[in-house]
ROMARMAR-627240 format. One record per atom (N, C-alpha, C, O): chain; atom name; x, z, y. Coordinates in steps of 0.2 Angstrom, whole numbers, plus 5000, padded with zeros to 4 digits. Example, Ala and Ser with C-alpha at 12.3 -4.5 7.8 and 13.67 -1.06 7.14 Angstrom:
// ROMARMAR-627240
LUMDO  zapa  fitor    c1    c3    c2
LUMDO     A      N  5066  5039  4972
LUMDO     A     CA  5062  5039  4978
LUMDO     A      C  5066  5039  4984
LUMDO     A      O  5071  5042  4983
LUMDO     A      N  5064  5035  4989
LUMDO     A     CA  5068  5036  4995
LUMDO     A      C  5064  5039  5000
LUMDO     A      O  5067  5040  5006
***
This chain:
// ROMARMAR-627240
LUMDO  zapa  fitor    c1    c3    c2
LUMDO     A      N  5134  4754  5152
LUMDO     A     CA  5133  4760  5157
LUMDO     A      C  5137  4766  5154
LUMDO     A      O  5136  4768  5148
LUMDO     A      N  5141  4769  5159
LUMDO     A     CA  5145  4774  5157
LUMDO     A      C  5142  4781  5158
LUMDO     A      O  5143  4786  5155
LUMDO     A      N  5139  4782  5162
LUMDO     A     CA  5135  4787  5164
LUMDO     A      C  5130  4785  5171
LUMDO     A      O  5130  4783  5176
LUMDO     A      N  5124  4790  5166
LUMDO     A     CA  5119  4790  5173
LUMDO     A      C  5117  4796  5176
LUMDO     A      O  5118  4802  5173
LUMDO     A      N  5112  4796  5182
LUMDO     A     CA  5111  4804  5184
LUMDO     A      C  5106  4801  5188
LUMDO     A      O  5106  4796  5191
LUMDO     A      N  5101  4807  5188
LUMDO     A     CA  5094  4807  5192
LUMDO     A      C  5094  4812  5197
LUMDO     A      O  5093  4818  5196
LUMDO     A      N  5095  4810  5203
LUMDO     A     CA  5096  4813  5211
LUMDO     A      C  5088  4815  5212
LUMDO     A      O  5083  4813  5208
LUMDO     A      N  5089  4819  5219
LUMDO     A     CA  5082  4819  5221
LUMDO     A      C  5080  4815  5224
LUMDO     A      O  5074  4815  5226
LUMDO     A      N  5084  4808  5226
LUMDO     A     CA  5081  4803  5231
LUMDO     A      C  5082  4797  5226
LUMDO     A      O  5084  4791  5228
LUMDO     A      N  5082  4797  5221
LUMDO     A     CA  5083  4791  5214
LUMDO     A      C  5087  4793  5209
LUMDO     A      O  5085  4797  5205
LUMDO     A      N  5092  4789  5208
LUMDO     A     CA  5097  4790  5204
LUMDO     A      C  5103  4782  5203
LUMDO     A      O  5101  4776  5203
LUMDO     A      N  5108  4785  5201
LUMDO     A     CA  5114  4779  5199
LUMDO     A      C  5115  4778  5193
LUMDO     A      O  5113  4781  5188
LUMDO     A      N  5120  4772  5193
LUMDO     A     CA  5123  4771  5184
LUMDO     A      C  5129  4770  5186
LUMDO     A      O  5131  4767  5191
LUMDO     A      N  5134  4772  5181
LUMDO     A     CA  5141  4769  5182
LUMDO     A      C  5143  4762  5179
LUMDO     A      O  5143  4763  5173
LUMDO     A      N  5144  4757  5181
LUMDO     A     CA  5145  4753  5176
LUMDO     A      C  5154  4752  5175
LUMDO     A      O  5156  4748  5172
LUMDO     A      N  5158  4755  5178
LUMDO     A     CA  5164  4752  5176
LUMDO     A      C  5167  4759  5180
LUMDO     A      O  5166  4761  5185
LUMDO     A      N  5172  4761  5176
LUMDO     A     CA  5176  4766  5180
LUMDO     A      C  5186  4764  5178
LUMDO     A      O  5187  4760  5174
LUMDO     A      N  5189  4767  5181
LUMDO     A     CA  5198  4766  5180
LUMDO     A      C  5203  4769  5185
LUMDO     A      O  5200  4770  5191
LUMDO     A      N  5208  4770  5185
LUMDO     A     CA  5211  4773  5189
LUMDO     A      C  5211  4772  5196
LUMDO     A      O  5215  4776  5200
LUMDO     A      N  5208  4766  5197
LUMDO     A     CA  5209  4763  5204
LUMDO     A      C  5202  4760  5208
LUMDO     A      O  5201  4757  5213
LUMDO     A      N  5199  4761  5204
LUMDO     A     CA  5192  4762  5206
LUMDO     A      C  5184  4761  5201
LUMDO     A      O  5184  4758  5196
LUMDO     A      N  5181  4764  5203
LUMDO     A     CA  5172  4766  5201
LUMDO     A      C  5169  4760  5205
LUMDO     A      O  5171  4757  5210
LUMDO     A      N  5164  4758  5199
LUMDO     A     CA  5157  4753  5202
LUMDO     A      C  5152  4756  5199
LUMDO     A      O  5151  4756  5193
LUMDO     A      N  5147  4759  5204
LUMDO     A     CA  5142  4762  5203
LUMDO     A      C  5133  4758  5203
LUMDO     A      O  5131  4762  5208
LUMDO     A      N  5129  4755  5202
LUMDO     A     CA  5122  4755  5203
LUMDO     A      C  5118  4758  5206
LUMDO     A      O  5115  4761  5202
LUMDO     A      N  5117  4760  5214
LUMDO     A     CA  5113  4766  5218
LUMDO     A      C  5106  4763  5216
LUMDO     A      O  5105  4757  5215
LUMDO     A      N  5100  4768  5217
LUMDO     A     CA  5094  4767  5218
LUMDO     A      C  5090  4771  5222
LUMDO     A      O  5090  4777  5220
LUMDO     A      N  5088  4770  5227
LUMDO     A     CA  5084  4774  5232
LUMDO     A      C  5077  4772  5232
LUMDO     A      O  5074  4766  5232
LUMDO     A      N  5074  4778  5233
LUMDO     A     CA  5067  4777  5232
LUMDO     A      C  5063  4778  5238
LUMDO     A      O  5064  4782  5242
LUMDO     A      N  5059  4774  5237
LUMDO     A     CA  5055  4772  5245
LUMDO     A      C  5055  4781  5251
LUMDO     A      O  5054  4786  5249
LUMDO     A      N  5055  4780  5257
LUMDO     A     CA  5057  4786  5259
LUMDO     A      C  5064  4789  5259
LUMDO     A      O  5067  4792  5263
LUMDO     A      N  5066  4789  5254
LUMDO     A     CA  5070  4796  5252
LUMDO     A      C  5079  4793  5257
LUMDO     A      O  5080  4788  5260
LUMDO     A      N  5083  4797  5255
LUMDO     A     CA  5089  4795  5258
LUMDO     A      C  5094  4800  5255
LUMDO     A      O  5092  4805  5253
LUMDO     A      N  5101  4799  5256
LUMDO     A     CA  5106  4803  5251
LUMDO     A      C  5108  4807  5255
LUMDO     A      O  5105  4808  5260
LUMDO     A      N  5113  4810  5255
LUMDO     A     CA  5117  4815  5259
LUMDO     A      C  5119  4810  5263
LUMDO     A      O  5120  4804  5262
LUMDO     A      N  5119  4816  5271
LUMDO     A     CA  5126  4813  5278
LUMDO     A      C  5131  4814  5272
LUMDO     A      O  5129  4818  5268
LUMDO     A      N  5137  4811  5272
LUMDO     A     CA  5142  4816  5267
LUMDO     A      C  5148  4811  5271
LUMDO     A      O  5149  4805  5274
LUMDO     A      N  5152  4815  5268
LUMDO     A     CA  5161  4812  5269
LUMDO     A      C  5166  4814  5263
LUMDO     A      O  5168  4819  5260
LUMDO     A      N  5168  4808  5262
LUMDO     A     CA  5172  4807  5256
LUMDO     A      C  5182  4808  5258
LUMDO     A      O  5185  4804  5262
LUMDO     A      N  5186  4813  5255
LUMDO     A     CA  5192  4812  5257
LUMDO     A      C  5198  4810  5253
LUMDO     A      O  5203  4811  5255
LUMDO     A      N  5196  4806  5248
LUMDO     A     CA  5199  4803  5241
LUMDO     A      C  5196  4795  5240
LUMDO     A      O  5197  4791  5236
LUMDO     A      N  5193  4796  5244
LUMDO     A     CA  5189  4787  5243
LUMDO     A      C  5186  4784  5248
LUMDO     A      O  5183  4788  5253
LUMDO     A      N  5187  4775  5248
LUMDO     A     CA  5183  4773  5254
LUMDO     A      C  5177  4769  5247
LUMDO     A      O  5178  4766  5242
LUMDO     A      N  5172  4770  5251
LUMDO     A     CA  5167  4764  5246
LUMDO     A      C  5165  4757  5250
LUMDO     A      O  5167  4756  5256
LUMDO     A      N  5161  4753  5246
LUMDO     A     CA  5159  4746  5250
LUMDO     A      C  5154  4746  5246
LUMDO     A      O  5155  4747  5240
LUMDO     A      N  5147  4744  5253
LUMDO     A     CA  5142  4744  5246
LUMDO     A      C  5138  4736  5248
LUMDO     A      O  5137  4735  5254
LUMDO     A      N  5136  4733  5244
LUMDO     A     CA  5132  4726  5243
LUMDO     A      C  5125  4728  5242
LUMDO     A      O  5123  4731  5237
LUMDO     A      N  5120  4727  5248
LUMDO     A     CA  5115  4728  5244
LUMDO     A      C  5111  4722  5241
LUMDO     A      O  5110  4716  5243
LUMDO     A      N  5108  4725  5236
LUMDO     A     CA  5105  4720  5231
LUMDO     A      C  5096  4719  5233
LUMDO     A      O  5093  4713  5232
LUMDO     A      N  5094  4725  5234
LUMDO     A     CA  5089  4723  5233
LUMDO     A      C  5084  4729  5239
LUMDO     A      O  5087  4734  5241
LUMDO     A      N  5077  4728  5242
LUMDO     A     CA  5078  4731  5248
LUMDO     A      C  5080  4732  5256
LUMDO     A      O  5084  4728  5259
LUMDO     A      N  5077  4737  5259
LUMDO     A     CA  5079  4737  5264
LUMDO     A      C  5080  4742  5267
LUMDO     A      O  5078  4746  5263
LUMDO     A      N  5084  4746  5273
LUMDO     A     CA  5086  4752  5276
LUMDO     A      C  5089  4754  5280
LUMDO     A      O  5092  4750  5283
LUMDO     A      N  5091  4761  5280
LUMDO     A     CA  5098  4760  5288
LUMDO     A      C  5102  4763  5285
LUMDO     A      O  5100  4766  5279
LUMDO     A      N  5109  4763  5287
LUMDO     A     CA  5115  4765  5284
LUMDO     A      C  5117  4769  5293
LUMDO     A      O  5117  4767  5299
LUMDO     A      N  5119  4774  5290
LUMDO     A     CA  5121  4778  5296
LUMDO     A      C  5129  4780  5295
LUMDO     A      O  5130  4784  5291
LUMDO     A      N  5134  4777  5297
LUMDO     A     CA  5142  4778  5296
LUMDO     A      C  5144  4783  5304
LUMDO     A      O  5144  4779  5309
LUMDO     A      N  5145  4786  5305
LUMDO     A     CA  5148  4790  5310
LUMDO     A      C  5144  4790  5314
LUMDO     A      O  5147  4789  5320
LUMDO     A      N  5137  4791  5315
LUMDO     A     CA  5130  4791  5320
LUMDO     A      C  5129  4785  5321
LUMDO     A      O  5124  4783  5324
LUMDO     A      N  5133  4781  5319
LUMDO     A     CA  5127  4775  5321
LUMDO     A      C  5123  4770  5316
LUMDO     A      O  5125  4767  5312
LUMDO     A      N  5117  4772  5317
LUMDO     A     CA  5115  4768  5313
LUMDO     A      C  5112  4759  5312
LUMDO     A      O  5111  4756  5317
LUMDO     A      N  5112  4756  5307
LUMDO     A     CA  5111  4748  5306
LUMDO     A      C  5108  4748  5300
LUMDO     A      O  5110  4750  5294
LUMDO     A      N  5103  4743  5303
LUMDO     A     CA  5096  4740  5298
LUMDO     A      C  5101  4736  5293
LUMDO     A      O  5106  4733  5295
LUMDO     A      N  5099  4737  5286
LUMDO     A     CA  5102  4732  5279
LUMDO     A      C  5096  4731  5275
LUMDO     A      O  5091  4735  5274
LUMDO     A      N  5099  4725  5272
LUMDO     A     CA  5093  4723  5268
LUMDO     A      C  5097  4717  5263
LUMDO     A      O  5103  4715  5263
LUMDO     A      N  5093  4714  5259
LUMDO     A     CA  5097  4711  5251
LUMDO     A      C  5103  4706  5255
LUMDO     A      O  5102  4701  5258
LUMDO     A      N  5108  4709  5254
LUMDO     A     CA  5113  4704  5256
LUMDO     A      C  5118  4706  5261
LUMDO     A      O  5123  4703  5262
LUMDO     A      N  5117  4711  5263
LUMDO     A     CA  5120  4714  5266
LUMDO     A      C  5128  4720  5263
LUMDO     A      O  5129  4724  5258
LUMDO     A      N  5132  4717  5269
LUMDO     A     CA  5137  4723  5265
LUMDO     A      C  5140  4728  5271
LUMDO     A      O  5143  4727  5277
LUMDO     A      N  5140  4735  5267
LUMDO     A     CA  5145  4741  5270
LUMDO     A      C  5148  4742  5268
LUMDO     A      O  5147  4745  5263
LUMDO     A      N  5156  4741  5272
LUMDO     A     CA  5162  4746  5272
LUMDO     A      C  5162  4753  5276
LUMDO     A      O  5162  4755  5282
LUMDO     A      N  5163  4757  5271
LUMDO     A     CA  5165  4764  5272
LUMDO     A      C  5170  4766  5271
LUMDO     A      O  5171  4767  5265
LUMDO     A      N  5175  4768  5277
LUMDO     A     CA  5182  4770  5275
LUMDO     A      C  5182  4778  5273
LUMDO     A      O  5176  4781  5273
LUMDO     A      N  5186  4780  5272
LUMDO     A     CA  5189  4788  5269
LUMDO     A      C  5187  4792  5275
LUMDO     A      O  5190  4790  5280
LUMDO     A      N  5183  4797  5276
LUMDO     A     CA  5182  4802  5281
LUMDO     A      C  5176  4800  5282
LUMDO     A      O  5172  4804  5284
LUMDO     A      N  5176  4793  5282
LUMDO     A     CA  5167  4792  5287
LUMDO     A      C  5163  4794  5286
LUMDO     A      O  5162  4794  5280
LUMDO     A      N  5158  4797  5288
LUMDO     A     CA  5153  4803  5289
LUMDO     A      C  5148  4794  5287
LUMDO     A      O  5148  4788  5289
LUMDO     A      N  5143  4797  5280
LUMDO     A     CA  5139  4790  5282
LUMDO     A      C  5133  4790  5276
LUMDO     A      O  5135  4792  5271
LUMDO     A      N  5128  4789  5277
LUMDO     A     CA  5123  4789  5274
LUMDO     A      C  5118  4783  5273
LUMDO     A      O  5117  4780  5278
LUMDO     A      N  5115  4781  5268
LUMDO     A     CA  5109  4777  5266
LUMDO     A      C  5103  4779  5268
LUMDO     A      O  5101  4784  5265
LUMDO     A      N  5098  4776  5272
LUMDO     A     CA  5091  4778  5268
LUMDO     A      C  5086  4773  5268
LUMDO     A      O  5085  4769  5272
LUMDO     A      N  5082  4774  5261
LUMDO     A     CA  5077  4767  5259
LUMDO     A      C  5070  4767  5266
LUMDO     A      O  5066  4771  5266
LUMDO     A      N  5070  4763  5270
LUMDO     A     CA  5066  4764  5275
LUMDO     A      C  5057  4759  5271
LUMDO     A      O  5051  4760  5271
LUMDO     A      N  5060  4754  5268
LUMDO     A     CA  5055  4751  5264
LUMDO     A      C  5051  4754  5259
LUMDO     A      O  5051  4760  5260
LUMDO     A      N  5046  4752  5255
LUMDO     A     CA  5041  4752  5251
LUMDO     A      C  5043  4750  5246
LUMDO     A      O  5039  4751  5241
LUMDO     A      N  5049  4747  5244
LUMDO     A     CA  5051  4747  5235
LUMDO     A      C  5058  4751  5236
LUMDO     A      O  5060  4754  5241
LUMDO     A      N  5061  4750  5230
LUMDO     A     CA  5066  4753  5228
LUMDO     A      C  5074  4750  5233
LUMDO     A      O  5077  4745  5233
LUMDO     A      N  5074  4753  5235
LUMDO     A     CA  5083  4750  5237
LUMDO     A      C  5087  4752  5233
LUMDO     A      O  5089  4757  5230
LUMDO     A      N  5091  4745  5231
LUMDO     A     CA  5095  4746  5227
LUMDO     A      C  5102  4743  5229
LUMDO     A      O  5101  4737  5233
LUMDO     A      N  5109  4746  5228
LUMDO     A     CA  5114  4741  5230
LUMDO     A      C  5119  4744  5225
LUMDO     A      O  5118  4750  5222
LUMDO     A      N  5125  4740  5224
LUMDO     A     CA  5132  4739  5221
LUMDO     A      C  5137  4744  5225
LUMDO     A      O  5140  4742  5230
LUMDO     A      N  5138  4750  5222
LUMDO     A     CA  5144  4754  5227
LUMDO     A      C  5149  4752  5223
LUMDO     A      O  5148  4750  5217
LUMDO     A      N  5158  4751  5228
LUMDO     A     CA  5164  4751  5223
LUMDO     A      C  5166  4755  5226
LUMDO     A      O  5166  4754  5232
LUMDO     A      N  5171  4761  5223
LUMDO     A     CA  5172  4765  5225
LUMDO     A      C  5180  4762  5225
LUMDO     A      O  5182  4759  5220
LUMDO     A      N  5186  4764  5230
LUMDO     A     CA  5193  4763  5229
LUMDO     A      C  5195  4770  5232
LUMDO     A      O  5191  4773  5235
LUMDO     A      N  5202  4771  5228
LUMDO     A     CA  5206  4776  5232
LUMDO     A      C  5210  4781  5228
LUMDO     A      O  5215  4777  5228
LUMDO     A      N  5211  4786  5225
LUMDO     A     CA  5213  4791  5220
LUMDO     A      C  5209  4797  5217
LUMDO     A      O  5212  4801  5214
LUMDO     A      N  5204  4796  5218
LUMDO     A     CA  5198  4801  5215
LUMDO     A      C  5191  4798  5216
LUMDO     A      O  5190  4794  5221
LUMDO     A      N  5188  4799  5211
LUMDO     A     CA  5181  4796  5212
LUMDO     A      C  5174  4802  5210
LUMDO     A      O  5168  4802  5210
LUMDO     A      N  5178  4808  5207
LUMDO     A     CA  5174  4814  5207
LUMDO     A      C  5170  4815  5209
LUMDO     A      O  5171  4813  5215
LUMDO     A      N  5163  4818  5208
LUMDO     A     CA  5157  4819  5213
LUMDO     A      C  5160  4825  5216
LUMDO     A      O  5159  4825  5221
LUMDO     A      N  5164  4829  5214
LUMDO     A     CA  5165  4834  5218
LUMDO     A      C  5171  4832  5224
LUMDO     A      O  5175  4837  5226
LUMDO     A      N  5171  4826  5226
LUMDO     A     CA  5173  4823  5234
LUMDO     A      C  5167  4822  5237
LUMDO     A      O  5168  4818  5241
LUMDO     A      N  5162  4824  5236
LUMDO     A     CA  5158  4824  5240
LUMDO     A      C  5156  4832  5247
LUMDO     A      O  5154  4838  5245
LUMDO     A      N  5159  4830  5254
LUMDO     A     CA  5156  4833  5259
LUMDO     A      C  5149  4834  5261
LUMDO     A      O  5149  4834  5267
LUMDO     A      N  5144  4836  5259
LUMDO     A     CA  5138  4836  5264
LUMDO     A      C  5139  4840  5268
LUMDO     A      O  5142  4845  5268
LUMDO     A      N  5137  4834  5274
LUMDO     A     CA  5135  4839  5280
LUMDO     A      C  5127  4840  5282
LUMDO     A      O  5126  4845  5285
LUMDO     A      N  5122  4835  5280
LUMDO     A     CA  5117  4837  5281
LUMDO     A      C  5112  4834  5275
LUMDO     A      O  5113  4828  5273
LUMDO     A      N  5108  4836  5272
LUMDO     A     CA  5106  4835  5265
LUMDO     A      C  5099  4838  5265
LUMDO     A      O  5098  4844  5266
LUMDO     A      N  5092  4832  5265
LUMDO     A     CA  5087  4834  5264
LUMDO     A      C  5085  4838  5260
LUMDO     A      O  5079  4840  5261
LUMDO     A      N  5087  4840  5253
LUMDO     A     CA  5087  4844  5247
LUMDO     A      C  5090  4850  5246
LUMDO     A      O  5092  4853  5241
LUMDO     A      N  5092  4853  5252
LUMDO     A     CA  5099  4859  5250
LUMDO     A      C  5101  4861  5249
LUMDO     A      O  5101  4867  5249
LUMDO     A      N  5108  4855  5245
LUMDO     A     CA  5113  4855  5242
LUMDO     A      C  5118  4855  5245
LUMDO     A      O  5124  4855  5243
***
């Protein structure tokens, strides 16, 4: 693991980074959800592994659960939340020219950040 970080709705691991793209381990905890946010240096795809919840990409939202995969292109406005009782977990890969947390847009953020 290359680096990890404890969020207010879980936290991540990096497992693998390079100039062409980041694979991260999300963890979200029962309730909680990540930032609306939008990315303009990267598109991600995420597999989930473990859990259940909705993914909201440009206001629409869809039920996901282990097995499930999302594509998120560059701009799309889009968020995770654990709607379950255990931990939701999934495989982000990040592609594109930057993978900095400081490409991150919130637009709308239960913690106010």
């Amino acid at each position: 693991m290359l680096e990890k970080s404890d969020r207010p709705w879980g936290r991540y691991e990096v497992l693998k980074e390079s100039d062409n793209f980041k694979v991260k381990t999300i963890y979200v905890n029962p309730g909680k959800r990540i930032s609306y946010q939008r990315h303009q240096k990267r598109a991600e795809h995420w597999y989930i592994a473990e859990g259940s919840g909705e993914v909201t990409i440009d206001g629409i939202t869809t039920a996901v659960s282990a097995g499930s995969v999302v594509d998120i292109k560059m701009k799309q406005l889009h968020r995770i939340a654990n709607t379950g009782s255990t931990q939701l977990v999934f495989v982000e890969v990040q592609t594109g020219t930057y993978f900095g947390e400081d490409d991150i847009e919130r637009v709308e953020d239960d913690f106010g950040r």
